[in-house]
C-alpha positions in Angstrom: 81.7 -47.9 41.1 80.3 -46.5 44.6 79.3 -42.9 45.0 81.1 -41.3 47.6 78.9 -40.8 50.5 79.1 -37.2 51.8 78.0 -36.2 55.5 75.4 -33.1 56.3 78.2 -31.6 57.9 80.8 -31.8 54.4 77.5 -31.0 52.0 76.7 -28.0 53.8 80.0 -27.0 53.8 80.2 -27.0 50.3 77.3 -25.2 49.9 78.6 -22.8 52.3 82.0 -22.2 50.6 79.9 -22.0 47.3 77.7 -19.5 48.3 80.0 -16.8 50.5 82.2 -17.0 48.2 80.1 -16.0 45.0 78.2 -13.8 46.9 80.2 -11.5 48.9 78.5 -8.4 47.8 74.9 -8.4 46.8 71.7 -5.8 46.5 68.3 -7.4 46.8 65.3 -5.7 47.0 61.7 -6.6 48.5 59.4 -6.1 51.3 60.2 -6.4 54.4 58.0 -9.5 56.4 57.8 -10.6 59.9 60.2 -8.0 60.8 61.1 -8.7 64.8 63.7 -6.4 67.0 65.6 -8.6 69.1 66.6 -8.2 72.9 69.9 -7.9 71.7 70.0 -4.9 69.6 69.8 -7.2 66.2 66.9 -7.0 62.8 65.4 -9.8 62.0 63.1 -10.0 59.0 62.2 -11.8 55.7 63.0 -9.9 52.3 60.3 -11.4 50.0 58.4 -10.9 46.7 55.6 -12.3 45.6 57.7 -15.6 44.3 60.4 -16.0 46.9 61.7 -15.0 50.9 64.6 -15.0 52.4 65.5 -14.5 56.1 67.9 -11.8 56.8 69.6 -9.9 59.8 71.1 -6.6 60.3 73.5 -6.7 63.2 73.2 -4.0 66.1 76.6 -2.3 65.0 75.0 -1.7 61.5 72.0 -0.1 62.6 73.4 3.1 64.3 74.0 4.7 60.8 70.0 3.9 59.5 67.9 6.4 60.2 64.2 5.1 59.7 63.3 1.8 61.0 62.3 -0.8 59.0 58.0 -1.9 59.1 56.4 -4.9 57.7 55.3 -4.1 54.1 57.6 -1.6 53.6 59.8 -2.0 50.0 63.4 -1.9 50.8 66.9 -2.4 49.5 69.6 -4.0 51.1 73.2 -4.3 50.6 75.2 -7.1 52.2 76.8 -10.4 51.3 74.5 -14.2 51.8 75.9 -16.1 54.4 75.1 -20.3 55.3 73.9 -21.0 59.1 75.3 -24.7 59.1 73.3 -25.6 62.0 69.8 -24.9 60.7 71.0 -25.5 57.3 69.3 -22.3 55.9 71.1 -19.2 54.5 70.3 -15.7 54.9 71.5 -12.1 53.7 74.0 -10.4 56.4 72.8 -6.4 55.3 75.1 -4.1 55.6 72.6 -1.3 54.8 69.4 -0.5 54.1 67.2 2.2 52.7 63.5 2.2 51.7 62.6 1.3 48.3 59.0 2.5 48.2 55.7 1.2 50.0 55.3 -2.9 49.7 52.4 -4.1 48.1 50.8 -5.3 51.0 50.2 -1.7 52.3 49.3 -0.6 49.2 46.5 -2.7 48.6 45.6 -2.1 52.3 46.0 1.9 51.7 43.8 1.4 48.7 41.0 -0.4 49.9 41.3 1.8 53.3 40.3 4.6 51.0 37.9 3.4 49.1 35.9 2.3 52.3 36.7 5.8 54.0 34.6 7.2 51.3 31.9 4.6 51.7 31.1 6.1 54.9 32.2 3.6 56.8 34.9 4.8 58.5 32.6 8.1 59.8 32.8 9.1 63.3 28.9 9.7 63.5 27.8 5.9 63.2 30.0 4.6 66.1 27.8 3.9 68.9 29.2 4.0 72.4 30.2 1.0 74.4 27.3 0.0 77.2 28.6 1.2 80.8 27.8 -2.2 82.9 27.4 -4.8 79.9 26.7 -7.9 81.5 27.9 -10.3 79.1 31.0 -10.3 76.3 31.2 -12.3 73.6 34.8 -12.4 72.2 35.4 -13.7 68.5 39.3 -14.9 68.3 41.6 -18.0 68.4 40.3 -20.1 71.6 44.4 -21.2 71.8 45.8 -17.8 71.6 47.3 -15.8 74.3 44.6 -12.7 73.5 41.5 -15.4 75.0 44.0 -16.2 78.3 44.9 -12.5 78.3 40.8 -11.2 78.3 39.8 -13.6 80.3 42.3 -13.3 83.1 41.7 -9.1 83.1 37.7 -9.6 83.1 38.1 -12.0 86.4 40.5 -9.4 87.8 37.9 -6.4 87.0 34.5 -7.7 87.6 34.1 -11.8 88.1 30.4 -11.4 87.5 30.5 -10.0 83.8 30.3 -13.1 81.6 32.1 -14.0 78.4 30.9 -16.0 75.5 34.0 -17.3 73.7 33.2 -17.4 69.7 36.0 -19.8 68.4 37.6 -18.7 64.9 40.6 -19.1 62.7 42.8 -15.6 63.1 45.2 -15.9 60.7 45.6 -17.4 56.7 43.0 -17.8 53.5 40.0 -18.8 55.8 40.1 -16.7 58.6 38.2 -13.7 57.1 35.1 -16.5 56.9 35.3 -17.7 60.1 35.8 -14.4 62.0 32.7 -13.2 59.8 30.4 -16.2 61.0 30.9 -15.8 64.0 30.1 -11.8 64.0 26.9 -13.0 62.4 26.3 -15.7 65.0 27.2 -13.4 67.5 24.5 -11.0 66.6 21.8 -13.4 65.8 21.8 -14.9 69.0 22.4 -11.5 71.4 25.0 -13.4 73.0 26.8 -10.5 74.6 26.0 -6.6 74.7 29.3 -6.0 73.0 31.6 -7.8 70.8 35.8 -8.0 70.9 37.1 -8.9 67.9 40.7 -9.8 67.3 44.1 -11.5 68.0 47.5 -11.1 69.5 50.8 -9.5 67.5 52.0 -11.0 64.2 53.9 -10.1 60.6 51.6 -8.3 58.7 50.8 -10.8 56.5 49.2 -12.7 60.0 47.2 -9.6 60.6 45.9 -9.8 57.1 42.2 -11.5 57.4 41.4 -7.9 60.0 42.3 -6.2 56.9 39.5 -8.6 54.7 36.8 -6.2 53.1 34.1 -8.4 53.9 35.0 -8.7 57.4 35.4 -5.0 57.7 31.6 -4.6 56.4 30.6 -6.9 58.3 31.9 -4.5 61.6 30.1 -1.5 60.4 26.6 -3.5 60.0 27.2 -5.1 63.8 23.9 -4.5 65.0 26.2 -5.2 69.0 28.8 -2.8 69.6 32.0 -3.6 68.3 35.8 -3.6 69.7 38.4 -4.4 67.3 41.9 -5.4 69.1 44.0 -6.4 66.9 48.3 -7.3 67.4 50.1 -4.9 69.6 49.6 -1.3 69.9 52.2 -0.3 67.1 50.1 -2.6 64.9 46.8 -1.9 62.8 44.1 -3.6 60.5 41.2 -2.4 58.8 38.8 -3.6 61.3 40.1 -0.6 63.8 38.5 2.1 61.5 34.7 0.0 61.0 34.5 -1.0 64.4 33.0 1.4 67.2 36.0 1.6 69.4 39.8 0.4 68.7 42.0 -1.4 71.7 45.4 -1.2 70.6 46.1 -4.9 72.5 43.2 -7.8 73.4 44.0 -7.0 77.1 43.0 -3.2 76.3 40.2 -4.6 74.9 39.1 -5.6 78.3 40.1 -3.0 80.4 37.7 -0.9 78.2 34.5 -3.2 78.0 34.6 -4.9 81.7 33.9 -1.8 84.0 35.7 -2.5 87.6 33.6 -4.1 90.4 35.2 -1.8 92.9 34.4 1.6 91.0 30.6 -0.2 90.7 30.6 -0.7 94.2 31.8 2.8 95.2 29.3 3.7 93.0 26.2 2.4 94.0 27.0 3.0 97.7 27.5 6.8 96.5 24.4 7.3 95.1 22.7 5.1 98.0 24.3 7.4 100.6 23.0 10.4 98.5 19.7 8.9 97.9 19.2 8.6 101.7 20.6 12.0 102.4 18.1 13.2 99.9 14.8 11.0 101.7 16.1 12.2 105.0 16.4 15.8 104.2 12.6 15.8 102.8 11.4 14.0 105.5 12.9 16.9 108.2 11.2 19.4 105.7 8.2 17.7 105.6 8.3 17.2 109.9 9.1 21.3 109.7 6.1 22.0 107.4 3.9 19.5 109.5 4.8 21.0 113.3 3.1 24.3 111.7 -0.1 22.1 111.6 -0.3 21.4 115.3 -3.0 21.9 117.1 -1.2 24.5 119.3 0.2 26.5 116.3 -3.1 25.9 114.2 -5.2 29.0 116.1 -1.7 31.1 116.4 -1.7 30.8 112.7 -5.4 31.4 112.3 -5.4 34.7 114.2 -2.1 35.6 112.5 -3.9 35.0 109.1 -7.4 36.5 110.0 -5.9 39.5 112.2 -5.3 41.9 109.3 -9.2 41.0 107.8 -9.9 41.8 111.2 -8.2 45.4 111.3 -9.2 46.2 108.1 -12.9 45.2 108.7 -12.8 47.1 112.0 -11.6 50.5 110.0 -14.1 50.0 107.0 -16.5 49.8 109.8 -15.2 52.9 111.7 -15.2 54.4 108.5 -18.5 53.8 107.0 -20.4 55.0 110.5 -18.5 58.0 110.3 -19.4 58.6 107.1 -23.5 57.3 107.9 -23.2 59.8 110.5 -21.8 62.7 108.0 -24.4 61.8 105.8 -27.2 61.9 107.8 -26.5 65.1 109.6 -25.7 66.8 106.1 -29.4 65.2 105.5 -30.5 66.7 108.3 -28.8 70.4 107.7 -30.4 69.6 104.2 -34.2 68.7 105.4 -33.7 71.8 108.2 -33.0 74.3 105.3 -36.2 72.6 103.3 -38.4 73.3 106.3 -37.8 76.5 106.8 -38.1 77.3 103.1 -41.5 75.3 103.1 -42.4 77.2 106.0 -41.3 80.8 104.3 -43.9 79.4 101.6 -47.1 78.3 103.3 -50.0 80.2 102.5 -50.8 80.3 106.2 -47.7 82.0 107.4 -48.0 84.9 104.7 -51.5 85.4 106.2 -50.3 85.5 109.7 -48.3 88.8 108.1 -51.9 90.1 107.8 -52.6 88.8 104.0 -56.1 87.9 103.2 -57.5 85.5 100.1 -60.4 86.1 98.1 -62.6 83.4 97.2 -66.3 83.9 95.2 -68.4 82.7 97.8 -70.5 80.5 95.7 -67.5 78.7 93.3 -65.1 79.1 96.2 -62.5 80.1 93.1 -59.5 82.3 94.4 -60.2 85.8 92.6 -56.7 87.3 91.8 -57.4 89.5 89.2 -59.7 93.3 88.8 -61.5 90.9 86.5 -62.6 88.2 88.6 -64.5 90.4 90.7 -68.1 92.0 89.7 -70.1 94.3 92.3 -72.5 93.0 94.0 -70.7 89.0 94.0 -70.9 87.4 97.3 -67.0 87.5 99.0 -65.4 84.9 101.1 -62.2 86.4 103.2 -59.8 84.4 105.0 -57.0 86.0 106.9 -55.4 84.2 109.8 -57.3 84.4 112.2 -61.3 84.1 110.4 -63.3 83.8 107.6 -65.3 86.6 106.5 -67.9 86.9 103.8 -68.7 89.9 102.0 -70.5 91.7 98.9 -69.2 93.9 96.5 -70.7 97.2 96.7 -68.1 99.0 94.2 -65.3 98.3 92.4 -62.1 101.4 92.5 -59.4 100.7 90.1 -56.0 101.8 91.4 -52.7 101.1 90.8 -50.8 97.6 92.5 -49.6 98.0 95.5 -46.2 97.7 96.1 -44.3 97.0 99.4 -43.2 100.8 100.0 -46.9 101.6 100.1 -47.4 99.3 102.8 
């Protein structure tokens, strides 16, 4: 006997029928995956656990009551009945609410190892080194396909055409990735092949960002001998490899904007500091024509006489005042030799016989007799007064008192 043949349409139907109708009220828990806002207003994410997914959707007129929104690796419960989409031929839960069930595993493991290396050091503020101001050359480790690559390359050629880029080619995304991106950091550094290193890829589920998250990769960033950038996903996204690397872009393109330093702002730059650096020369140079016109041969003797005139007064005073004081000196010397003279005079012998004083000499010794003693009658006398010299003999001898000057 045939089978009866049944078309996709019928089989899905059935399937359909089965499912909304045993399931019109369920609660599933798991963690939210891939978890993408529409245009519309609509959720779309994937419940999973570590067995199983399932798509689901949370309509826009269902989400004014929830008051958090929903993040990939977040644990949550939902409430809501499965429906069939014919036309892909996949089903999916139509939530009705949802409230958090507790952090997924995923962030978990992420918050665990995130602490672990915090306290490593690794995550320290101290070892990041700054980017280089005018870096000549990139390298950029990512997918060579991906919209990040198109999106750095197309902002460095906008910024500064004459910075280069060394593309590094690498997986971004499943079990291998976290080798590949790791090779190429090593490659990148062995080989100098740019002054500083963007590491990263466009948005994704978290489970996409997962190899920037990979603990080998991470300590791999920290030991980058080359300054590193980690850009990973969109700004509301976040991997490990932000915290080990020396700066964090929050997209690939801000990546760029904050390695490749504008060619304009350069050029204002430089002309800047050439205008300033010839203001400078020219400004020296009209100091050092100032200084020199001093030196001319006109203003060379003004100068000279201006310097030497004070020497010149104060030699001409010490002058003035050392012949006034020669002449002091000498006429006090003079006053002084005057006063000598006449003193000298007051004493010689000669002048006290001019005031009719005579002296006694034995005529044969020629010794000056001054005393009764000296004398014996009958010596031989020779006078002298002022005028002669007499000699004499000593016939007697009286003794009398000594004269004095009232006798006189």
């Amino acid at each position: 006997m045939d089978k009866k043949s049944l078309t996709v349409t019928e089989i899905t139907g059935f399937i359909k029928t089965i499912l909304e109708e045993s399931f019109t009220e369920v609660r599933v828990t798991g963690e939210i995956s891939n978890f993408r806002p529409s245009s519309t207003g609509h959720w779309y994410f994937t419940m999973k656990d570590k067995d199983a997914a399932i798509s689901a959707v949370m309509f826009k007129n269902r989400i004014n009551g929830i008051k958090f929104t929903p993040k990939d690796g977040e644990k949550v419960t939902v409430e809501g009945s499965l429906s069939v989409y014919p036309q892909r031929g996949s089903y999916q839960i139509i939530c009705e609410k949802i409230e958090p069930a507790g952090e997924g595993d995923i962030l978990a493991r992420l918050e665990e190892l995130k602490q672990k290396l915090y306290k490593e050091g690794l995550f320290d503020e101290n070892r990041k080194r700054p980017l280089p101001l005018y870096p000549e050359t990139i390298a950029v480790i990512t997918s060579p396909t991906g919209a990040a690559i198109r999106d750095i390359l197309q902002i460095t050629r906008r910024r500064n055409p004459s910075v280069s880029v060394n593309i590094l080619p690498s997986k971004v995304q499943g079990e291998d990735a976290p080798e590949d991106l790791i090779r190429q950091l090593k490659t990148a550094n062995k080989f100098k092949l740019g002054e500083v290193i963007i590491i990263g890829r466009g948005g994704g589920s978290l489970e996409d960002l997962l190899p920037f998250s990979d603990e080998n990769l991470v300590r791999a960033i920290a030991s980058s001998e080359i300054p590193v950038v980690s850009a990973v996903g969109h700004e509301i996204d976040w991997a490990l490899s932000d915290f080990a690397a020396d700066k964090r872009a929050p997209t690939p393109s801000a990546a760029a904007e904050i390695t490749v330093p504008e060619k304009s702002r350069i050029d204002a730059l430089v002309n800047d500091l050439e205008k300033n650096l010839l203001d400078e020369i020219t400004n020296r140079i009209e100091k050092i024509k100032l200084k020199a016109a001093q030196f001319k041969i006109e203003n060379i003797e003004n100068r000279f006489y201006k310097i030497l005139q004070p020497f010149l007064l104060r030699f001409d005073d010490l002058k003035e005042n050392l012949f006034s004081t020669m002449v002091s000196k000498v006429e006090l010397y003079r006053q002084e030799a005057r006063i000598l003279r006449t003193k000298l005079e007051e004493r010689n012998p000669l002048e006290i016989l001019k005031r009719g004083f005579s002296i006694v000499r034995d005529k044969e010794t020629g010794k000056i007799l001054r005393f009764r003693n000296d004398i014996s009658g009958g010596q031989k006398l020779s006078i002298l007064n002022s005028e002669a010299t007499y000699t004499a003999v000593v016939e007697s001898i009286e003794n009398k008192s000594p004269v004095t000057d009232n006798s006189l």
